[in-house]
N, C-alpha and C positions, 0 to 999 in steps of 0.2 A: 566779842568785845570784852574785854578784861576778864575773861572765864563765863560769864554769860551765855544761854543759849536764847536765842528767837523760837518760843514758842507758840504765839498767835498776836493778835491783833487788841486793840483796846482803843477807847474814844473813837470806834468806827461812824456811829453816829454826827461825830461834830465835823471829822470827815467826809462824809457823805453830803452835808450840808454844805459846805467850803467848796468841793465839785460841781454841786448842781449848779451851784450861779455859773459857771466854765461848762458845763459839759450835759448833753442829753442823749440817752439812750431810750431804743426805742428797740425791738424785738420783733425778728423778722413775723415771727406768725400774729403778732399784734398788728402788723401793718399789710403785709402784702397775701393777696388770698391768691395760693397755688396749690397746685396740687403736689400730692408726696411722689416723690422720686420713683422713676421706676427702672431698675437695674435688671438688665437684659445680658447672661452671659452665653459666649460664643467662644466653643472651644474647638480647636482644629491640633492635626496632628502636623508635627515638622515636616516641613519640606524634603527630602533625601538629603539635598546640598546643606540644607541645614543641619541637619541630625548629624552629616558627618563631619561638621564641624565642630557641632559639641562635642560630639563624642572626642575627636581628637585633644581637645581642651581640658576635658574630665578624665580622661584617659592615658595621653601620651603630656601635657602642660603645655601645648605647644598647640600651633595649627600651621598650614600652608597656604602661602600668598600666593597666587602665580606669578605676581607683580615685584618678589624679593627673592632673590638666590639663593636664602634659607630659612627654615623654617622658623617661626615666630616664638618665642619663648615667652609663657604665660606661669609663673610661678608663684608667683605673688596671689594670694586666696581672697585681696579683694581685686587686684586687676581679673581673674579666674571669673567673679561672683559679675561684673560689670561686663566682660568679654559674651555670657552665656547669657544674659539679659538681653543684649544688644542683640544678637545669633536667633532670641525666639522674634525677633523684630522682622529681620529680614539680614539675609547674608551681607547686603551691599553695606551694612555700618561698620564690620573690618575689612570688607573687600574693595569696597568701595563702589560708587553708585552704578558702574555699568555690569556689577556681578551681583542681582539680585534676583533672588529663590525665596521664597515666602507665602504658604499656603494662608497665613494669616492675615497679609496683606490681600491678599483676594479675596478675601471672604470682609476686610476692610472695603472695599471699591464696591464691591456688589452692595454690601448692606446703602452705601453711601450712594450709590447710583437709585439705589429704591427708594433711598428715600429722597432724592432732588426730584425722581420722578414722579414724586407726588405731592412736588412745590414745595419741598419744605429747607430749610436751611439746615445745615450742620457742622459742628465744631468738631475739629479731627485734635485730639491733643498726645501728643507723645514727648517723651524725652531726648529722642537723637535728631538729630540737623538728618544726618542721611536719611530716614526715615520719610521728610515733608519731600526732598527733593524725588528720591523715587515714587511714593505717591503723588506729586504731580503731573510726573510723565507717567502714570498707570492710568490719571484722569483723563492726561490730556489727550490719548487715546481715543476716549469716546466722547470729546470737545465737550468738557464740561467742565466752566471756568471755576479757578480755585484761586483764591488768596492766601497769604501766608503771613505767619510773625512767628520770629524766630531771634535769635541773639542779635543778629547783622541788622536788624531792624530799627533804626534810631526810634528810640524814649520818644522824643516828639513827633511819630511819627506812627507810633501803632495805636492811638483812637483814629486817625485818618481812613488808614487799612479797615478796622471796623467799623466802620462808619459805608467805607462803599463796598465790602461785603453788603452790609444791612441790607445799601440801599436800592442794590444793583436787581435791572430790570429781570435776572435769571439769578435762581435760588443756584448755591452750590456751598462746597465746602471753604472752610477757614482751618487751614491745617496748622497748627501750633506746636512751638514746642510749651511743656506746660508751665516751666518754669519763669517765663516768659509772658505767658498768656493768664497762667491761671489766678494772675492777681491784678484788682486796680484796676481791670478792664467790662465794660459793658456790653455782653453781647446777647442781650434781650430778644434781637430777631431769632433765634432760633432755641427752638425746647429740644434737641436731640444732638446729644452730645456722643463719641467714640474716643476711648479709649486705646490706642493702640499698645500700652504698656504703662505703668503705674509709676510714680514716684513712690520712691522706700519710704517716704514721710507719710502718714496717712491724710495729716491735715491738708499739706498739697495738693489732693486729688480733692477732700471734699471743699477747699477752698475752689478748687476749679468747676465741681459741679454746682 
């Protein structure tokens, strides 16, 4: 503003006071007694089918569909960086959901099957749509009911979802995508959350845990 720079603040006091009559803040660890987080990593190696599709992507810019009469051209270094995320996921997010290979995913299911079988709930949160639907036919498998919220899911319509997750007579997962799930929403029934892949924003994910 006219050559001026913003270097801090001043009258923060009469400010603060003007607030309070509007507005109270209170701190999580002032109010609610929990325990500190505990962060459990699980590392597996790529699938074959995986691996040789990075590789083709990091390697040749391209990969093959069986599904397209030519090979895919990935040139672009964020299509590239977004293409190789989705591939540590599971193959079915550029293959699509009936071509899925994913050592990660399994090692997803198993930890998620030990822990329903010992009554407890769990939030599956990931970034890709393909991701919830292959893991539901991986659950559905060993008939172990699962819920979902994901974009297709009407605003009015995912506290409902959460809600009979909570309340439902058999513990099971709530698979999510994060962007989606990991705000605005309450899901207190369960203290054991998975990760199948991270959002690039950090606050995202600790918004979600």
């Amino acid at each position: 503003f006219e050559g001026k720079t913003i270097v801090g603040t001043k009258n923060e006091e009469e400010l603060k006071d003007v607030l309070d009559s509007f507005m109270i803040r209170r701190m999580k660890e002032d109010v609610l007694k929990m325990d500190e987080v505990n962060y459990v990593s699980r590392v597996v190696d790529l699938h074959p089918e995986q691996e040789k599709l990075y590789d083709q992507i990091v390697e040749d810019e391209q990969y093959n569909d069986p599904s397209l009469p030519e090979a895919v051209i990935v040139d672009n270094a964020l299509t590239q960086f977004l293409r190789l995320r989705q591939i540590c996921a599971t193959t079915a997010t550029i293959l699509g959901v009936d071509t899925d290979y994913s050592h990660k995913l399994d090692l997803v299911v198993e930890d998620a099957l030990w822990l329903v079988g010992q009554g407890e709930r769990v939030v599956v949160f990931t970034k890709f749509r393909p991701v919830i639907e292959v893991l539901k036919r991986r659950l559905a498998r060993h008939s172990i009911p699962t819920w979902e919220l994901h974009g297709g899911v009407p605003t009015n319509e995912r506290q409902d979802v959460v809600n009979n997750w909570a309340m439902s007579s058999l513990p099971g997962p709530i698979i999510c995508q994060i962007d989606v799930a990991g705000v605005g929403l309450n899901m207190t029934a369960a203290c054991n959350a998975q990760f199948v892949d991270l959002d690039v924003a950090p606050g995202i994910n600790k918004q979600a845990i």
